[in-house]
C-alpha positions in Angstrom: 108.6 69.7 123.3 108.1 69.2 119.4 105.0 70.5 118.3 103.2 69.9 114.5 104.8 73.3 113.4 107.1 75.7 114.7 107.2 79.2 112.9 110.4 80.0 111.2 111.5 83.5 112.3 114.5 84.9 110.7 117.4 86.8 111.8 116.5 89.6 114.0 118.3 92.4 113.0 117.0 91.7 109.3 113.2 92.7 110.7 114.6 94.7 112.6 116.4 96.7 109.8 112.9 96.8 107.8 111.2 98.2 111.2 114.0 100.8 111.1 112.4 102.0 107.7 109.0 101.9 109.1 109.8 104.4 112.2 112.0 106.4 109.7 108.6 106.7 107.6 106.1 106.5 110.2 103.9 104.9 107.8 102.4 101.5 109.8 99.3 100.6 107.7 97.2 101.6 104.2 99.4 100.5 101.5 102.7 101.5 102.6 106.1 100.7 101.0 106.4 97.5 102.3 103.3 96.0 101.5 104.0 97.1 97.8 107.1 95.8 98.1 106.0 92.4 99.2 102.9 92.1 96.9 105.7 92.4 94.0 108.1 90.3 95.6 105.1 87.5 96.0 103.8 88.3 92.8 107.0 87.5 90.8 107.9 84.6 93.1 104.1 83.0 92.8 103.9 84.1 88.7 100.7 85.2 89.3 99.5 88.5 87.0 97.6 89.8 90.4 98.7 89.5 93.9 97.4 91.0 96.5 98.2 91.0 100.5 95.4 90.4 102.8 95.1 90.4 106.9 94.4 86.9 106.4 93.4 83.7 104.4 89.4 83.9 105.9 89.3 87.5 104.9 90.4 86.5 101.5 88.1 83.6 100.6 85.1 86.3 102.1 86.6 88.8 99.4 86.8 85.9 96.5 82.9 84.9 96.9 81.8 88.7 97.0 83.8 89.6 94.1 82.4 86.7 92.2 79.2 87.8 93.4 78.5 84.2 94.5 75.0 83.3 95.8 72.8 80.3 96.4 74.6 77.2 96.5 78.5 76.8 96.4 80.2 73.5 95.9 82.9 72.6 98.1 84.8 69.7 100.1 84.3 68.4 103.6 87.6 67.9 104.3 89.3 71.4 104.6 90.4 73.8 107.8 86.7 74.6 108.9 87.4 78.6 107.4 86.8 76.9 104.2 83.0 75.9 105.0 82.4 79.3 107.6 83.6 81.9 104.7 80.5 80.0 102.5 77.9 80.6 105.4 79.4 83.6 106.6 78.7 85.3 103.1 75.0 84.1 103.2 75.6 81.3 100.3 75.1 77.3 101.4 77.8 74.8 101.0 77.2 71.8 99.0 79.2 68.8 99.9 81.1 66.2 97.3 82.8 63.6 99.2 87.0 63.3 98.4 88.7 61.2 96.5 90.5 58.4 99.1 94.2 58.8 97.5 94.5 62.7 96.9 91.7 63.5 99.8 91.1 66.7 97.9 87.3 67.1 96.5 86.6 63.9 94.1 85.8 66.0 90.8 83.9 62.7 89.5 81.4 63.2 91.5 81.0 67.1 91.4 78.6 67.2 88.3 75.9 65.1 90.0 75.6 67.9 92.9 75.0 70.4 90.7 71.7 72.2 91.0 69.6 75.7 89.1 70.9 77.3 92.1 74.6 76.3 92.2 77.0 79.5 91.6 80.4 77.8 91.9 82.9 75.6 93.5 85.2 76.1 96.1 88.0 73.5 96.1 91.0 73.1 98.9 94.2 72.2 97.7 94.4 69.7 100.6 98.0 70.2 102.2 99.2 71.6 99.3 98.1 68.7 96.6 96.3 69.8 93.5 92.6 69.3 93.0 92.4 68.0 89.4 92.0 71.4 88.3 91.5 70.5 84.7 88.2 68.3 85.2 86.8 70.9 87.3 87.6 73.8 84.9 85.9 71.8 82.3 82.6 71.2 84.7 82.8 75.1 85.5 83.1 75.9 81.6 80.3 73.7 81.1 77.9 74.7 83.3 79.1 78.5 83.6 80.3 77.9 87.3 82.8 80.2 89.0 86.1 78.2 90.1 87.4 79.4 93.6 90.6 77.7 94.7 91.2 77.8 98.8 95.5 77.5 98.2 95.9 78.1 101.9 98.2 75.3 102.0 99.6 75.4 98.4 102.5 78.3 98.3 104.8 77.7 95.6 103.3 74.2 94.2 103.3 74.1 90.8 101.6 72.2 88.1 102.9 71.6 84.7 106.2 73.6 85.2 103.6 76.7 85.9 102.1 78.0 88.9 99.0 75.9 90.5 97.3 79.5 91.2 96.7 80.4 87.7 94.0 77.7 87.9 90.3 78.6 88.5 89.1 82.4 89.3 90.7 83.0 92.2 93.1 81.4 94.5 93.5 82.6 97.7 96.5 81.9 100.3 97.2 82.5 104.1 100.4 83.4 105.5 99.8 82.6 108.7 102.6 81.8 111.4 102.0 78.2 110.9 102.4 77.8 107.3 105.9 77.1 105.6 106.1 81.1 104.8 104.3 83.4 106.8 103.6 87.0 107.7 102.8 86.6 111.0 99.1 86.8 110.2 98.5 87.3 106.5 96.5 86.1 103.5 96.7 86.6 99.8 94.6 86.4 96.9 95.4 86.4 93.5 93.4 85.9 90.0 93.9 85.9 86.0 91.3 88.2 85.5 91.9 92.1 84.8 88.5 93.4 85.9 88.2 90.4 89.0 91.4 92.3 90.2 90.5 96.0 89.8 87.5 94.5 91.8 89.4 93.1 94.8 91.5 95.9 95.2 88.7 98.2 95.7 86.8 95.6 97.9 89.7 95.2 100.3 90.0 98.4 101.3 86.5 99.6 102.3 85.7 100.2 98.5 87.8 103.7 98.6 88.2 105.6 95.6 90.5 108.5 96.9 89.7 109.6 100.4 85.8 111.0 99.8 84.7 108.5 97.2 83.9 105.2 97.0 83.9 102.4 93.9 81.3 100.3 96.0 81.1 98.3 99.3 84.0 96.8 100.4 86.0 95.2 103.8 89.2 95.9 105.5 91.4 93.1 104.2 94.7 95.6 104.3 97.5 94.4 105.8 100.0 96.5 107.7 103.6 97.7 107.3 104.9 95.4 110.3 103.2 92.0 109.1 105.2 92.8 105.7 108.3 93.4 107.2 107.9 90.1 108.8 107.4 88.8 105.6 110.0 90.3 103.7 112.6 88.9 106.4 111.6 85.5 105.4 111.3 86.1 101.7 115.2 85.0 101.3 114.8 81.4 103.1 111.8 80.3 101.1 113.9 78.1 99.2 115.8 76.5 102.3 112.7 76.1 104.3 111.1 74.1 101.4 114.3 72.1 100.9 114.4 71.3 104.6 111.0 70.3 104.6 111.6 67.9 101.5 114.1 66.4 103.5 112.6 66.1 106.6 109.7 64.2 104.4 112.4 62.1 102.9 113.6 60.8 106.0 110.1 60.1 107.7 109.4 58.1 104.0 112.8 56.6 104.6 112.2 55.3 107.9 108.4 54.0 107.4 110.1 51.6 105.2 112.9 50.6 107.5 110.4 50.2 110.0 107.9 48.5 108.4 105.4 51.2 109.6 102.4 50.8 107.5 100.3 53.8 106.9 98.6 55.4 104.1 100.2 58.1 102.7 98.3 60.6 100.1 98.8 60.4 96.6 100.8 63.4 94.7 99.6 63.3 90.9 102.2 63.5 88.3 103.8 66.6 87.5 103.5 68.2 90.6 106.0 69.9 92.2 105.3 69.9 95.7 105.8 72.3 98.8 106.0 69.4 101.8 103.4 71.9 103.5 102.5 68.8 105.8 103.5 65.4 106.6 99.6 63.6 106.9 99.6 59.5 107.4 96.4 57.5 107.8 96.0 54.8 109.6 94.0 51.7 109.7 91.5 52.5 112.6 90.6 55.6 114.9 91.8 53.7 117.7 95.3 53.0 116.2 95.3 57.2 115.7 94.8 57.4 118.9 96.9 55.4 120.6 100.0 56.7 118.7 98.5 60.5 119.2 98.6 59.6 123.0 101.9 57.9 122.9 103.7 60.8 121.3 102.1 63.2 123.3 103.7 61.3 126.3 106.9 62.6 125.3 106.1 65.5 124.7 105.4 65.3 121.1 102.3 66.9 119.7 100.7 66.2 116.2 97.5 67.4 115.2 94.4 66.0 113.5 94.2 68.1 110.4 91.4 67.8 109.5 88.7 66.9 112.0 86.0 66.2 112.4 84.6 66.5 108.6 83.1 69.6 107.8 80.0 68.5 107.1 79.1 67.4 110.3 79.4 71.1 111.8 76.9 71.7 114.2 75.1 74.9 112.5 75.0 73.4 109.3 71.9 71.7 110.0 71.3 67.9 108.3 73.8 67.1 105.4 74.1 63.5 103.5 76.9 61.1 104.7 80.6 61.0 102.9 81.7 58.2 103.7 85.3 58.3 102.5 85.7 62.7 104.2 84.4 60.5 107.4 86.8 57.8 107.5 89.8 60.1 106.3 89.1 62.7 108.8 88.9 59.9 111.7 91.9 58.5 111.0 94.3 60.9 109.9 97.2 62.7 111.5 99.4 65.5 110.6 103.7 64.2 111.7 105.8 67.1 113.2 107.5 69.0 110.0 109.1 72.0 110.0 112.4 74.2 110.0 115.0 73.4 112.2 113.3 70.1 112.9 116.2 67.4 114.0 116.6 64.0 111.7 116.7 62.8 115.2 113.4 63.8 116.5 112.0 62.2 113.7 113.4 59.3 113.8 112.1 60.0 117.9 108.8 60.1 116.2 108.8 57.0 114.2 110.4 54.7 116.9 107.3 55.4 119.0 105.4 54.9 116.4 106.8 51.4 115.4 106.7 50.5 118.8 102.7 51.7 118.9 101.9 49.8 116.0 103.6 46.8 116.7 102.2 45.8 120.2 
């Protein structure tokens, strides 16, 4: 069976040896060594001023629009993982919808300014499988109108920008680190910001707003993570740079073989100076039917993609009437996320694109 993903887990006596320390300590949770050591690891790795580990990426993005104080209306794109749209509603503000642009399929910044309302407070832009929003345009509508910029970077560990790190863009930038992304914790999230006091903020706010033990700085969550979810991630920290090599690869050879194939699909745009992460492997074809057909096709043997992202998140059922996006419609209908991951064979993908050739083709 090849599934989309397949979590990398590394070798088991190196978590087991960071357990070792844990029982040693008996310290599971609240800030223990391991967290700290991870936040500095990630922190350095990321170049980031402020890092900090969360029990998730949904937590985080809930943290990011209560530390910006974020109310009324938020900006944000209909083509995301729905957590993106739920942490907006979840924290009482409304998502505002901007359609995407058709060759990046991250939020279409031409058209952000023309949504903007009295009541709008910020935007909240995906970094749609790891490609960069064009972060300049919208920090120049934000500066502007005196927006805050919130980056969802779920997908986006380690892409950079300009030879610097994409999350030094916007406000905040949060991450997840969950088991299916190319470095995970297990369950885990991140966020990280620029901003001195936005920091001192967040790490009061994810930790029940404790000031000591019998005071408090003001209302807060529990976004801690614990001791075993960083061991887990400090076991991986060493094959970052082979699991994004592999994936590169693996990329390579499905590009490789699209063109020896003559499989025609659309394949998203990654601006210039960009280094990317290979977080996914998306292609979009010409009809929902033709999806379909090769979504059925693989799964026949035993081969399992997935439609991130569908259906467009403006069509959510508790979000009431929204206006049509035509472009987050017909993206999200026809696109499909390929099988990429570590340890994933040059043979099964070439498995993968000789079904899909055949598919196509009939």
């Amino acid at each position: 069976m090849i599934n989309v993903t397949k979590a990398f887990l590394p070798p088991f006596e190196e978590y087991v040896k960071h357990l070792k320390g844990v029982w040693d300590r008996e310290h599971l949770t609240n800030h223990g060594p391991l967290v700290n050591e991870l936040e500095e690891k990630i922190k350095s790795y990321l170049g980031v001023p402020h890092f900090y580990f969360l029990n998730n990426g949904t937590v985080a993005l809930q943290i990011a629009i209560k530390a910006l104080e974020l109310k009324g209306e938020i900006i944000t794109t209909p083509f995301s993982y729905v957590a993106t749209t739920s942490s907006i509603v979840w924290e009482n503000a409304k998502p505002v919808f901007v359609d995407i642009d058709p060759g990046t399929l991250t939020i279409d910044a031409s058209k952000i300014e023309a949504a903007i309302t009295k009541n709008t407070s910020a935007i909240l832009a995906t970094h749609v499988y790891g490609i960069p929003c064009d972060v300049e345009t919208i920090g120049g509508i934000a500066k502007r109108h005196k927006l805050k910029v919130i980056y969802d970077a779920a997908h986006a560990f380690g892409v950079k920008y300009k030879n610097a790190s994409l999350l030094n863009y916007g406000d905040i930038s949060t991450l997840s680190f969950h088991a299916t992304k190319l470095y995970h914790t297990v369950e885990g999230g991140g966020i990280t910001t620029s901003d001195d006091l936005l920091a001192h903020r967040i790490s009061y706010m994810r930790n029940f707003g404790h000031k000591g033990q019998e005071e408090f700085w003001g209302v807060g969550i529990n976004g801690k993570n614990s001791e075993f979810h960083a061991a887990m991630g400090l076991s991986n920290f060493p094959y970052i740079g082979p699991i994004l090599e592999s994936r590169k690869k693996l990329s390579e050879t499905y590009d490789r073989l699209f063109e020896e194939m003559d499989i025609r699909v659309q394949r998203p745009v990654i601006p210039a100076q960009v280094e990317y992460n290979h977080a996914y492997y998306p292609v979009v074809f010409a009809s929902e039917k033709q999806l379909l057909e090769v979504r059925d096709s693989l799964n026949a043997s035993y081969i399992y993609p997935r439609r991130y992202f569908f259906p467009a998140l403006n069509t959510l059922p508790y979000l009431g009437k929204t206006k049509s996006l035509p472009v987050s419609s017909s993206i999200a209908s026809r696109v499909l996320c390929l099988p990429l991951y570590y340890g994933l064979s040059p043979d099964s993908v070439r498995q993968i694109c000789a079904i899909m050739e055949k598919v196509l083709k009939y």
